[in-house]
N, C-alpha and C positions, 0 to 999 in steps of 0.2 A: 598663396593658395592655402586654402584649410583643409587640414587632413580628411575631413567627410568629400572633398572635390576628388584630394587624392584618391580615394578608396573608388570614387566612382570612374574613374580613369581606367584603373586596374579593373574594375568591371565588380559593378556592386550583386548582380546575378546572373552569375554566366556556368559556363562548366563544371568551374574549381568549386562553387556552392553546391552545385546538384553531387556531383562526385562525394562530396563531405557528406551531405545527408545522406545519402544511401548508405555509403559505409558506415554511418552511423546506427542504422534501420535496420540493417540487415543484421549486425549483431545485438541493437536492443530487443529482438522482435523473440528470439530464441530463448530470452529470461521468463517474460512473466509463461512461454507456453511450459517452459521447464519446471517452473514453482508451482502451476497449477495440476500439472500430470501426476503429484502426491494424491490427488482426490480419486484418483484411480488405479493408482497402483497400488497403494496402501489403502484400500478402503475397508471399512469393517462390515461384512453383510451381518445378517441376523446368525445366531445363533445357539448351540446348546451343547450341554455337557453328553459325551457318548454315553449309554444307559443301555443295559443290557436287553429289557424287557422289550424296548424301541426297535434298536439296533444288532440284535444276535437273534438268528433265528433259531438257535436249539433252547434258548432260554423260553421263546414267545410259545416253541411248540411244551412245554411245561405249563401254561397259564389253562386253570379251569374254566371252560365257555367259552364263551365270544367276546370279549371286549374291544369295542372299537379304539382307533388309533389315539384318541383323547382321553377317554381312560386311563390307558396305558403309560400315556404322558401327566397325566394327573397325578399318580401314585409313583411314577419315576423321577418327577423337576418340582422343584418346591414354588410356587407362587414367587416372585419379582414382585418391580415396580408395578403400581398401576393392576396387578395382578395378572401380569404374564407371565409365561415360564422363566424362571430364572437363566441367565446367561451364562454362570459361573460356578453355580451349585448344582449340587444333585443328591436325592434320600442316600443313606448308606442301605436298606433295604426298601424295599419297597411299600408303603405305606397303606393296604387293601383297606383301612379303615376311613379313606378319605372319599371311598365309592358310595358310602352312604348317604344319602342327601340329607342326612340331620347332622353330618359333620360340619364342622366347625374352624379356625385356625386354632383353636387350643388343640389341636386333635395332633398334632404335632409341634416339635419346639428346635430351634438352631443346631442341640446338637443332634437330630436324626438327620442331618447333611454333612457333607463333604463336598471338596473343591474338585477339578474333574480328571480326576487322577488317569482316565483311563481318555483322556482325548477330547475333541471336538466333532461335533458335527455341523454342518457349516450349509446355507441357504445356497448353492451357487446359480439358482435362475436370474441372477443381474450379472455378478463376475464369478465365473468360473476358478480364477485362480489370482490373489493377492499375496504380497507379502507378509498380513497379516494372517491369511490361513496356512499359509505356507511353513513360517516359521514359528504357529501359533501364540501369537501376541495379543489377543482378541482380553484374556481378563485382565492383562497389563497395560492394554494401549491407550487408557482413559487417560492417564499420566503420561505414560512412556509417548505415544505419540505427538501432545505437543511439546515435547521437550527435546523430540527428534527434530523437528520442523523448525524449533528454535535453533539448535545445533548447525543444520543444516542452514538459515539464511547467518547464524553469523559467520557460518564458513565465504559464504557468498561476502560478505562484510571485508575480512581477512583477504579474501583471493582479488580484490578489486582493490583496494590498498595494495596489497604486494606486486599484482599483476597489471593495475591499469598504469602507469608509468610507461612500461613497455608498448601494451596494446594503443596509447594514445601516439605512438611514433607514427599512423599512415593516416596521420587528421595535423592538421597545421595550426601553430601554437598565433595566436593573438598579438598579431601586428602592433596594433593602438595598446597593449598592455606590453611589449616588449620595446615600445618605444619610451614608454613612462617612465619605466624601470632604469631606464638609460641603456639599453641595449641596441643601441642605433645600429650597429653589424647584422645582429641576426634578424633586426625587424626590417630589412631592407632586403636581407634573402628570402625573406615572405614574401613580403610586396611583389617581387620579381617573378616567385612561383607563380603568384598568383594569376600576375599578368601573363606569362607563358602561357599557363592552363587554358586562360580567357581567351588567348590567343590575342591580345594586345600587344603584339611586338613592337610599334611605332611608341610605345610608353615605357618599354624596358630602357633607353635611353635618358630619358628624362628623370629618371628612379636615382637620385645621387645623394649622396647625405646631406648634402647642403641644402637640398630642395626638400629632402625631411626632416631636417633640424628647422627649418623655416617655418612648415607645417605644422609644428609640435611644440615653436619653441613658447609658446604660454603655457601647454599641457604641462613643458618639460618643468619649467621655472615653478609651478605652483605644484607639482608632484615632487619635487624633490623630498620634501618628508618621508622618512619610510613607514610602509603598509605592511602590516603583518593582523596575523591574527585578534591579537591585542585589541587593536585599533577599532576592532569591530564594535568589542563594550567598553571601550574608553572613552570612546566621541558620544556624548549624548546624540548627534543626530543620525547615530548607525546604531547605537545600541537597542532604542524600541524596534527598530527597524530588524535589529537580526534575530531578539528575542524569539519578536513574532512571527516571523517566518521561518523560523527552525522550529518552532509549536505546532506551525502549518506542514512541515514535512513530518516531522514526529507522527502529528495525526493521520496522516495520509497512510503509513506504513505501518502503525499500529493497527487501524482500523481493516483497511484492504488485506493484509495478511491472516490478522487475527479471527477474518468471517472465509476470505475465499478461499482459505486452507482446511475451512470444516465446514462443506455445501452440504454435508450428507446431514446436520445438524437442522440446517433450512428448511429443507423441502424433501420429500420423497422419492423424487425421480432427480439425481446430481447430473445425469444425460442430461435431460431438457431446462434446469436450473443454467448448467454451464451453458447450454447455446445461446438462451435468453439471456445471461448475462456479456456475451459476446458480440448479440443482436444491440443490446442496450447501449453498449459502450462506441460503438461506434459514432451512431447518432450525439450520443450527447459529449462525443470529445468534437465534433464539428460544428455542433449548436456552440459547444462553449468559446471557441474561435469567433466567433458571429457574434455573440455577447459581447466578448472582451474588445470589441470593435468599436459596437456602437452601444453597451452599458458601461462599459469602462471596467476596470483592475478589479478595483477595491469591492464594487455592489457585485459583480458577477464569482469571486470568489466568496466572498461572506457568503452568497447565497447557496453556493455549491457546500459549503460546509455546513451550513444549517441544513439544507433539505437531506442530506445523506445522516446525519447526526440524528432529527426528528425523526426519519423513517424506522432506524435501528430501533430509536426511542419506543415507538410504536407498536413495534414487536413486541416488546415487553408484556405488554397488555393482550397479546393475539394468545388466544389460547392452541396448544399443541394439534387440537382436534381441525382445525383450519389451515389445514394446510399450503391451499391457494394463494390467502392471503397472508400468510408470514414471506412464501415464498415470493410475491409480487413487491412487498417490501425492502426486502431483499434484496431483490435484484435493481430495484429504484435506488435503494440505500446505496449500495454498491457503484451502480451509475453515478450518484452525485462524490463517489468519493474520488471515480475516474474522471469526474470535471475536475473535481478540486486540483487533483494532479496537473491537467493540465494548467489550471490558473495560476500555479505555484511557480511552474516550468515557466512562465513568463514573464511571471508578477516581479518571481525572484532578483533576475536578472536586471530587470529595468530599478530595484531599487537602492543597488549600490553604484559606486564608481568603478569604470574600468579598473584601478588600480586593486579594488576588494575586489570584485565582482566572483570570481571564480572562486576563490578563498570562501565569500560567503556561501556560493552555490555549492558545492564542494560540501563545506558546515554543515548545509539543510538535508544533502543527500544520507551525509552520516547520522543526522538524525532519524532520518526516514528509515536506514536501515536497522538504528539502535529501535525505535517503535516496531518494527517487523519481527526483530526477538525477542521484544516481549510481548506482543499480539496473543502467539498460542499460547502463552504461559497464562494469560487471563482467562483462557477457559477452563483452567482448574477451579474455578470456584464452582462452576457449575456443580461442586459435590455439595455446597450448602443451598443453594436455589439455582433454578436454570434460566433464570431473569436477572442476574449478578453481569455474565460477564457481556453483554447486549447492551446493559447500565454503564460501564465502564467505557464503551465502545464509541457509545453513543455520545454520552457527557465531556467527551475531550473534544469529539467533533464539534460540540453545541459551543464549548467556552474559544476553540479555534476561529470560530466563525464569528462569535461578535470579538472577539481580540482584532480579528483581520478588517475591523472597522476603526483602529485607530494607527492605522496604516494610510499614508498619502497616497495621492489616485496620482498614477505616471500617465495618462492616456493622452497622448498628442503631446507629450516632453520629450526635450532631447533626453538623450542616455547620459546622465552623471558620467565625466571622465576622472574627473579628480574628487577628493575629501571637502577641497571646498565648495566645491557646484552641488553635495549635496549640502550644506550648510546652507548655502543661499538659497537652495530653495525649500527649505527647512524657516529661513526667515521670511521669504514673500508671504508661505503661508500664512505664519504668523502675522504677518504685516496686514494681509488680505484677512485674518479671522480677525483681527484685534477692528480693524477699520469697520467691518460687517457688524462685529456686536454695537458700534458704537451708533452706527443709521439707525438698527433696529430699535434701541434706545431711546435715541429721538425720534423718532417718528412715534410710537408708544406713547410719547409726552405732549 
């Protein structure tokens, strides 16, 4: 009997499966809602340096006449970007000579400002109250806040190395990979759980080492070599194979980190930003299912990384004043990154051997995660162009995506058990491309 008979004995979808994925769900579902609630907690509203003439009414009832509210702000906050009031500055006196409409910017110069010595005053018709006006961080947070966010996911980095060891104790470790290993005890107290769960008891008999050492024993004889990390860039037919699929996690968490931790950058309303991007991802992690079915691995992942990659790209070009449509980009960009995720979460898996497999899945997550701190860190360039780090975002997505075409298509292949099953079919292919150039050839002639 072959161990795929086995497995299906013990019950290939029963309880023990559903049980495993939910416990799995239930605690992945709490991460990305936690990584995204920085867009609101720490958000930066608009605003301005306290100013006396604005803000204190014994100072306002001193001004001669009437000056409307803009005035008063004209001669108080020095011109900004774009020419709105400045964020971070403010006159050290007030500047009456800028009421003249034949003023000019010579008419004052850097140093008739100062920083805002005496506080903030803060927009709060969207959020009432942030961390950022709270502990006012608002002229700091251009830096300071992606470098918090960076902090913060590689704490998540750190606490899942240290911690997930433990938290994987109420999920059950890989029968067919603890069999490989030569662990024929404890892959046989799987097996037996498993069947419990299933409620297969007339199989709990039949479950004896003998009848697994049977099952395995070509797995066992051709896995005897040991698997380790190593192994991954040693074997030419694992090392294209890990490169680029840990480029493809990389991307995944550089990019999704790097944009959905600064929506307020996107669009103007991060409310209706985040529901659309909530709306979006739904759909297209169930479209991508449905793809990877019937377009297969390799074309439905490339494509998810191009189209998320190009869309960023696009932005670039979208001028600030458009906001509909950087936002609609965005949120498409976004989506195609949440397909890619899923294609990876698949792809990954089917193209090592049981004896890697986790090892390399494992590799891609940590790369995913090393990409997510540095994500925020690429939008400091935004102080030399704010078309830099959209560039950087984009351009790893675009070179992910045709990388992920010299990647072999798993669709309708058994699952690699061993280093040599993917060897072999590392040679068919070649066997099958070397034959195919060779028709086209002749027929050509």
């Amino acid at each position: 009997m072959a161990f795929s008979e086995l497995l299906d004995l013990v019950g290939g979808l029963g309880r023990f499966q559903v049980l495993q994925t939910v416990a799995l769900m239930v605690s992945i579902m709490w991460l990305a809602t936690q990584s995204m609630l920085e867009n609101f907690s720490a958000a930066v509203p608009s605003h301005r340096c306290w100013a006396p003439l604005l803000d204190n009414s014994t100072a306002q009832a001193g001004v001669p006449g009437e000056l409307s509210p803009e005035a008063l702000l004209a001669v108080s906050i020095p011109p900004g970007p774009n020419q709105r009031p400045h964020q971070c500055r403010r006159f050290r006196q007030p500047q009456w000579q800028l009421l003249d409409p034949n003023a000019t910017a010579s008419s004052w110069n850097e140093a008739d400002t100062e920083p805002c010595v005496d506080g903030w005053v803060y927009d709060r018709s969207t959020f009432t109250s942030t961390i950022v006006t709270k502990w006012d961080l608002v002229c700091d947070s251009h830096a300071l806040k992606p470098m918090a966010q960076s902090i913060y996911l590689a704490g998540i980095l750190v606490g899942a190395a240290a911690c997930g060891p433990v938290s994987d104790r109420w999920l059950a470790e890989s029968a067919r990979w603890l069999l490989t290993t030569g662990r024929l005890d404890q892959g046989l107290q799987e097996l037996r759980r498993v069947a419990a769960i299933n409620r297969k008891g007339a199989v709990w008999d039949s479950l004896t080492p003998e009848v697994l050492f049977s099952a395995m024993r070509e797995e066992l004889r051709v896995g005897q070599a040991p698997a380790s990390l190593g192994t991954l860039l040693r074997i030419p037919g694992l090392r294209l194979r890990t490169c680029i699929s840990t480029l493809c996690w990389f991307a995944f968490g550089f990019t999704f980190f790097g944009l959905a931790l600064n929506l307020q950058a996107l669009g103007s309303n991060i409310f209706l930003l985040q529901t659309l991007i909530g709306v979006v991802d739904i759909p297209a992690k169930t479209g991508t299912l449905l793809l990877l079915t019937h377009l297969g691995r390799r074309p439905t992942q490339a494509a998810s990384l191009l189209l998320a990659g190009l869309c960023i790209l696009a932005n670039t070009l979208v001028p600030q004043e458009m906001g509909a449509l950087r936002s609609a980009l965005a949120v498409l960009g976004l989506g195609g990154v949440g397909a890619a995720f899923t294609c990876i979460t698949v792809y990954s898996g089917e193209l090592f051997p049981t004896v890697l497999r986790m090892t390399a899945v494992g590799l891609g997550q940590m790369a995913a995660r090393g990409g997510a701190i540095l994500g925020p860190l690429v939008r400091l360039l935004d102080v030399h162009s704010p078309w830099l780090p959209l560039l950087g975002y984009g351009m790893v997505l675009v070179l992910s995506g045709l990388a992920t075409l010299l990647l072999p298509e798993t669709q309708n292949l058994p699952l690699p058990d061993t280093i040599q099953d993917v060897q072999n079919q590392a040679a068919k292919v070649a066997t099958h491309g070397t034959l195919g150039n060779s028709i086209l050839k002749s027929t050509r002639f």
